[in-house]
N, C-alpha and C positions, 0 to 999 in steps of 0.2 A: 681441713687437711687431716687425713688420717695417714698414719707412719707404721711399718713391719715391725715385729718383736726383733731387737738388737741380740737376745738369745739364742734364736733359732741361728742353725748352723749356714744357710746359705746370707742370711742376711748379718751376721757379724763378720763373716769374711768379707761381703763386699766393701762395710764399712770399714773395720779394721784394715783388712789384707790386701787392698786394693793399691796397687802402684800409680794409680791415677792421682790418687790424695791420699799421699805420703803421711801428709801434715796432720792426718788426722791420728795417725799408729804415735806420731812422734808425739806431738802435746797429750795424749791419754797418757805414755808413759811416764812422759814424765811428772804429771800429775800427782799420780797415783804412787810412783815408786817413792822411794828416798833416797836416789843417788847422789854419789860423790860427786858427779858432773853429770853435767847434763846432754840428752843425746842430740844432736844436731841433723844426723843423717841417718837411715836406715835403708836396708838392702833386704827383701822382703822376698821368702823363701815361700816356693809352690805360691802365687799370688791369687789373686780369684778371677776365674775363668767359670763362668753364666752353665750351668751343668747342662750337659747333654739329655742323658740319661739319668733317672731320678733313682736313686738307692741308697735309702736310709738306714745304718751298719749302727751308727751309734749317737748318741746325743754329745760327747763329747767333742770340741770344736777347738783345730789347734791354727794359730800362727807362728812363725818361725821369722826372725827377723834379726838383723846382727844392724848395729852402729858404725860409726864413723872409725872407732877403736876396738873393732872386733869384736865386741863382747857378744852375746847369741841372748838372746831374750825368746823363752817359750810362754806364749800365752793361751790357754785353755780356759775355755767358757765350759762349765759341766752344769747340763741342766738338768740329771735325776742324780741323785741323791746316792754314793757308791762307798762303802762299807771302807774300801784298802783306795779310795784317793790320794790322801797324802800318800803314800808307799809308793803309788803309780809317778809323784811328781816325784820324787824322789829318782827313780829307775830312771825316769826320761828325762831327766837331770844331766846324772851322771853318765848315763849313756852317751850323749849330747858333747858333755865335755872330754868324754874319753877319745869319741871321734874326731875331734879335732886333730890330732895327732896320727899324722900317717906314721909307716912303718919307718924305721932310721928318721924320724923328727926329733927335734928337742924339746923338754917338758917347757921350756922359756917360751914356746910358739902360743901355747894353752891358755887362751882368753876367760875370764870369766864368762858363766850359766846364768842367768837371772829367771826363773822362773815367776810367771803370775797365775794364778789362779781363781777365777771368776767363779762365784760356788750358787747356784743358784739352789740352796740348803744349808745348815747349821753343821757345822766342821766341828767345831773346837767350842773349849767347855769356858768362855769369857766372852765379856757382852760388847766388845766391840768389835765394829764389821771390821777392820781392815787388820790384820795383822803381818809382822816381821818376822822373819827366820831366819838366825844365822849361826852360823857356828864359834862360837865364843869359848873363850879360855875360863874352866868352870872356878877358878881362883880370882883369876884379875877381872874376869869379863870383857879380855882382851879382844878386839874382832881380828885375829891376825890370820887364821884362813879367809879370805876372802873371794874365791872362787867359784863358790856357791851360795846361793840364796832364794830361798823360797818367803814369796808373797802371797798372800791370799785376801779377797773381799768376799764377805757373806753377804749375800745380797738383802736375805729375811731380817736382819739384825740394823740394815739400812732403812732407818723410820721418818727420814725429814719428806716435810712437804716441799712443794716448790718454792713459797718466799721465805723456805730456812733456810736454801743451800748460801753454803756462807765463801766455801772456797772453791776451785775452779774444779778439784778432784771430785768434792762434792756432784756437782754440775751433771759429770761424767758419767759417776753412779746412776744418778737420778736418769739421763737420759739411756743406759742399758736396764736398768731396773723398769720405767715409767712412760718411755717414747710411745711401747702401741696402744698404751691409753687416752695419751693424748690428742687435742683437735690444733692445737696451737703449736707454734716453736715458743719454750717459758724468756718474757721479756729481759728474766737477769740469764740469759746464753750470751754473755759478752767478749763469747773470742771467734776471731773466725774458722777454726776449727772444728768448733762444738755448733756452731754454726753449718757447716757445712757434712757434719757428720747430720744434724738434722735433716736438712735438705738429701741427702744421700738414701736416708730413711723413707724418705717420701714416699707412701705408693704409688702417687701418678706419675713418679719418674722410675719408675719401673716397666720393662716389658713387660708384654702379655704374657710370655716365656718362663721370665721370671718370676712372678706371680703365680705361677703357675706351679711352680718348682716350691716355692717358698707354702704355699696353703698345702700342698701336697702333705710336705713336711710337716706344718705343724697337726693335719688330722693324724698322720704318723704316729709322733707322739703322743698324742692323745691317747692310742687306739692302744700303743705295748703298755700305756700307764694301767689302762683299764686291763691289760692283759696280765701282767704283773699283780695288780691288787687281786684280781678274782681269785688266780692262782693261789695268792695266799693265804686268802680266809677258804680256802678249798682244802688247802693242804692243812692247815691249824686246825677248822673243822674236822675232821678224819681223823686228827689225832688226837682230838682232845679224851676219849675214852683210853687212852693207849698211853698216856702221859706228856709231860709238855717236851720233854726230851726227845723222845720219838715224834709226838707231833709237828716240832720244829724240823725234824730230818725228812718229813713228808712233805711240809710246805716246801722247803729248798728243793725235793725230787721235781715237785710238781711245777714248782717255779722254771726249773731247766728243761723241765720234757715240754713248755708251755714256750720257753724261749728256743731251742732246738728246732720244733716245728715252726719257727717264723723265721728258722735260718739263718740265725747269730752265731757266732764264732763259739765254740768249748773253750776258747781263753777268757774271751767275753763273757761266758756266761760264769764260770771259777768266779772270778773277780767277783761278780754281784751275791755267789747261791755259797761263796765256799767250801763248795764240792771239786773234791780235785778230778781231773782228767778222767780217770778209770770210772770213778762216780758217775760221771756225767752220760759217759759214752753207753755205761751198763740202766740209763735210764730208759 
């Protein structure tokens, strides 16, 4: 049995984002989260529909999903490695929560944000993969806004083998982290969910379509990874006679006139090169 990377973007939507099997967005979250209650139902926003047209814009990978009680949960798998991440979940946070309120609504309608964040990279400067954010009262350590909250799993910092996964969160990781290495479903998957998330992974139960869509993608990424790297021992070369100062301001030119020519957004490229707009355009 061999299984798709649960990272790449067509094949975590189908398993996460799929309206067919609910059951599978619902038990990941609540796994993984540390809510107050637990979600029973979700309502599963842009769902996944099998792509037409294949067009690779970014590695970052979002679902949108609200519960039985409102609350909106954004979940993003990010598979290269981006300088202003946090910042971005932050934005699309609160942006999130700001729309919920039409014009003449009451702040009372305004459900809590949950963001998660899937980091296929090292975030944050401590050695456990999974961390909490919230906003807390810097005296009491009160959590009394509670209307926002960012999650996040490192996935490099996730080191257990298969016969160490001990809790079902675990399980979860292991199968987004470890599924397309595998030849087996691992004998401790004991829910049906995680189960059925496996099976979903399948690539024999994929179209030809699909498969199609999905390898496309991954040579994709390959290709901007090696596009990105050359770029930058191109640009750091060139400047190392010139100083590291300047040398770092040529890598970033080189990095954007590199990402430009493959046709990526000037917002998209800010974000990675931070180079603002003007920068970028006068590359």
């Amino acid at each position: 049995m061999k299984f798709v990377d649960p990272k790449t973007d067509i094949a975590f939507k189908k398993i996460f984002g799929n309206n067919a099997h609910k059951s599978i967005l619902i038990e990941f979250l609540n796994e993984i989260l540390e809510l107050d209650y637990p979600i029973e139902s979700v309502e599963i926003a842009d769902t996944y529909q099998p792509p037409k047209i294949y067009g690779l814009k970014s590695t970052s990978l979002d679902i949108k999903a609200k519960d039985q009680s409102k609350r909106e949960f954004l979940i993003e798998m990010q598979v290269a490695k981006e300088t202003w991440f946090s910042q971005r979940a932050m934005f699309y946070s609160s942006k999130a929560y700001s729309q919920q309120l039409s014009i003449g609504g009451n702040y009372q309608e305004l459900k809590p944000v949950i963001f998660l964040g899937i980091l296929n990279f090292e975030a944050f400067d401590h050695e456990s993969h999974f961390s909490r954010h919230l906003i807390l009262n810097s005296e009491t350590k009160q959590h009394d806004l509670k209307e926002l909250e960012f999650n996040f799993v490192e996935l490099p910092k996730f080191t257990k083998s298969e016969n160490e996964l001990d809790t079902v969160a675990d399980k979860w990781i292991y199968f987004i982290q470890q599924a397309m290495k595998l030849d087996h479903i691992p004998e401790n998957t004991n829910t049906s969910a995680l189960r059925l998330a496996y099976e979903v992974a399948a690539q024999h139960k994929w179209s030809a379509k699909e498969l199609e869509m999905y390898e496309a993608e991954e040579m994709e990424i390959h290709r901007r990874n090696n596009v990105l790297q050359t770029a930058r021992m191109d640009g750091l070369a060139e400047g190392l006679a010139e100083g590291l100062a300047e040398g770092e301001l040529k890598a970033k030119h080189t990095i954007a006139k590199g990402m430009l020519a493959e046709g990526l957004e000037i917002e998209t490229i800010a974000k990675v090169t931070g180079l603002t707009h003007d920068e970028i355009e006068k590359c």
